[in-house]
Structure formats: structure tokens, C-alpha cells
N, C-alpha and C positions, 0 to 999 in steps of 0.2 A: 184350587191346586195348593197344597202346604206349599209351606217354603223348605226350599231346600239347603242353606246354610242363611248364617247369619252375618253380615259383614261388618269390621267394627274398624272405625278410622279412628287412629289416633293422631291429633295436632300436636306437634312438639315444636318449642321454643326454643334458643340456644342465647347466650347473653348477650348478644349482641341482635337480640329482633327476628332474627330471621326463622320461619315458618318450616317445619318439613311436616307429612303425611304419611301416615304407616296406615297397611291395610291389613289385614289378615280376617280370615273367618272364622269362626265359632258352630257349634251345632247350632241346628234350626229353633229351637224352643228356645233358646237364652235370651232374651231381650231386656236384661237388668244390664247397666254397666257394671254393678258391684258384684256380681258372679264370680264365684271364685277360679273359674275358668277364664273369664277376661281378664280379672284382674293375675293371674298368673303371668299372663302371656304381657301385660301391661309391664308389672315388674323386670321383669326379665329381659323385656327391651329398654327398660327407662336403664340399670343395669348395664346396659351393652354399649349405650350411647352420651353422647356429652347430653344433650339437651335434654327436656325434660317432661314428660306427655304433662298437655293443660287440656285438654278435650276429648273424649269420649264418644262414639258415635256408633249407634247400633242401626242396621239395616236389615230389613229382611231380605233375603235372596230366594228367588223363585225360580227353577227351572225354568230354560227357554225348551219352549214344543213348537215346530212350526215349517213351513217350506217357504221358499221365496215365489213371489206372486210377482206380477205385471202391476204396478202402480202408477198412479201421476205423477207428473216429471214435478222434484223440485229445486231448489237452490239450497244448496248446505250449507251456505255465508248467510244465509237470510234468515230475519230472525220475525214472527210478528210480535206485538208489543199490547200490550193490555193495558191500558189506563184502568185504573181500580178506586172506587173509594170505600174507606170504611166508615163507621155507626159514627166515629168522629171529624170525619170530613178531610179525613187522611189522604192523601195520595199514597200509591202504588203501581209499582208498574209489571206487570207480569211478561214474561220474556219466554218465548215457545220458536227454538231452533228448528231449522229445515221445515220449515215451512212447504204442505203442497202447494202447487198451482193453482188448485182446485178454491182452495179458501181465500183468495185478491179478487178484489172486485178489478172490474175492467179497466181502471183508470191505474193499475199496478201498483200503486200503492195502500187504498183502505183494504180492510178485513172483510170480507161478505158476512156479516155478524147474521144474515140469514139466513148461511148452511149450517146443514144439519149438526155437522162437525164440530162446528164454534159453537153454535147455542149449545151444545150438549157440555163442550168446554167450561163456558160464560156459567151455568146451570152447577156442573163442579165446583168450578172456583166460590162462587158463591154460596155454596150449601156446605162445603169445607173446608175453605181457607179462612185464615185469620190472619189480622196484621202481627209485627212484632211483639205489640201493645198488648195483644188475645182479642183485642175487638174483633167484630166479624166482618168481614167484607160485604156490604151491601149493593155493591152495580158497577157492573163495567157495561159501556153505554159506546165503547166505541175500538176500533183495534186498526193498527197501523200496519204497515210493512217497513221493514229497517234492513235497507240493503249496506251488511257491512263489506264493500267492493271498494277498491279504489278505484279514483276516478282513471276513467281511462284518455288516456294521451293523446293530444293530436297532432 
């Protein structure tokens, strides 16, 4: 499926630190920041506001196609948790929201790094991610569950 716009965040700073995010789209084929169509749209806002864009960020945008199905129950607080290393012995942790139920082993908190789901994940991550570094990520060997809940009261 093409993508159907392009989405480009720009990070802007003001003097005293503080962060804002601007988002807007682009046609689908631009994936240069220096396009004179982003950078238009760049100027014009750096222009319009005190602070000042320091980052540039292109995304492709794909149409959603699709109907709502019946799926396994999960938790939207939950997050599971990848332990990663790379070529240099790096740690990583990779962090995958809403977790199903489906991929906790029995004991509620390890990762079933057995189903089909996670290895196919584990197989991703590892055939294309890379650290900050550019090294490659060579193994994740193990995967948690991280329930961000408070504790609850008694």
C-alpha cells in the first residue's frame, strides 16, 4: 500500500529550554527535510512563533484499511520490555505498549519468547534495528512484563 501523506514533526526550542512539537503533513513522495515544500512550511512557522525549529522529522503515512475484530483481552498500562544487546555489548531495552494477554507466560510476568508473535518480533528487531551507535542489535534472549499500575490500597 503507497503511503498516503507524509508527516513531519518539527521540535522547537524557546530560550528558556522548553520543548514544543508541531506536526503537519506533506505529500506522500517527499521524504527529504530540505524540500522546498517542508521547508516552506518550516519557515513560515519558525516566523509565526517565538521559538525556533531544531529538528526535522519525516514519516511516511499509510492509509488505515480495516474493520474491528474480536481480539485478546489486554492491558493498555502494560508495557512488555525487551532486553537487547548489540555487536558491542550494549544494552537496550525495547518497550512494546498494550501488550496482549496472549504473549505472558503463566507466571504473569515473563514474555512467552515462544509465540509466534514475539519470535517474529525478536526476528524484526534483530534483522533491523540498530543501536544509537549504528551497531546492530544481535539478541534479545529474554522479555518481561512491566505493569505501570499503582499499587493498589488496602
Amino acid at each position: 500500500m503507497a503511503a498516503a501523506s507524509t508527516r513531519v514533526t518539527i521540535t522547537a526550542q524557546d530560550r528558556y529550554k522548553n520543548e514544543i512539537r508541531i506536526v503537519f503533513h506533506v505529500a506522500a513522495g517527499i521524504v527529504d527535510p530540505n524540500n522546498a515544500a517542508v521547508q516552506a512550511v518550516v519557515t513560515a512557522i519558525n516566523n509565526c512563533i517565538n521559538p525556533v525549529g531544531l529538528h526535522i522529522e519525516l514519516t511516511q503515512v499509510n492509509a488505515v484499511a480495516g474493520s474491528a475484530v474480536v481480539g485478546a483481552d489486554y492491558v493498555a498500562t502494560d508495557k512488555a520490555v525487551f532486553p537487547a544487546l548489540d555487536e558491542d555489548g550494549q544494552t537496550h531495552n525495547y518497550k512494546v505498549p498494550s501488550i496482549l494477554a496472549t504473549i505472558v507466560d503463566d507466571d504473569g510476568v515473563s514474555i512467552d519468547m515462544a509465540n509466534a508473535d514475539v519470535a517474529a518480533y525478536v526476528a524484526a528487531v534483530t534483522t533491523n534495528a540498530q543501536g544509537r551507535n549504528g551497531v546492530a542489535i544481535t539478541a534479545i534472549n529474554s522479555g518481561y512484563r512491566w505493569a505501570s499500575r499503582k499499587p493498589l490500597k488496602n
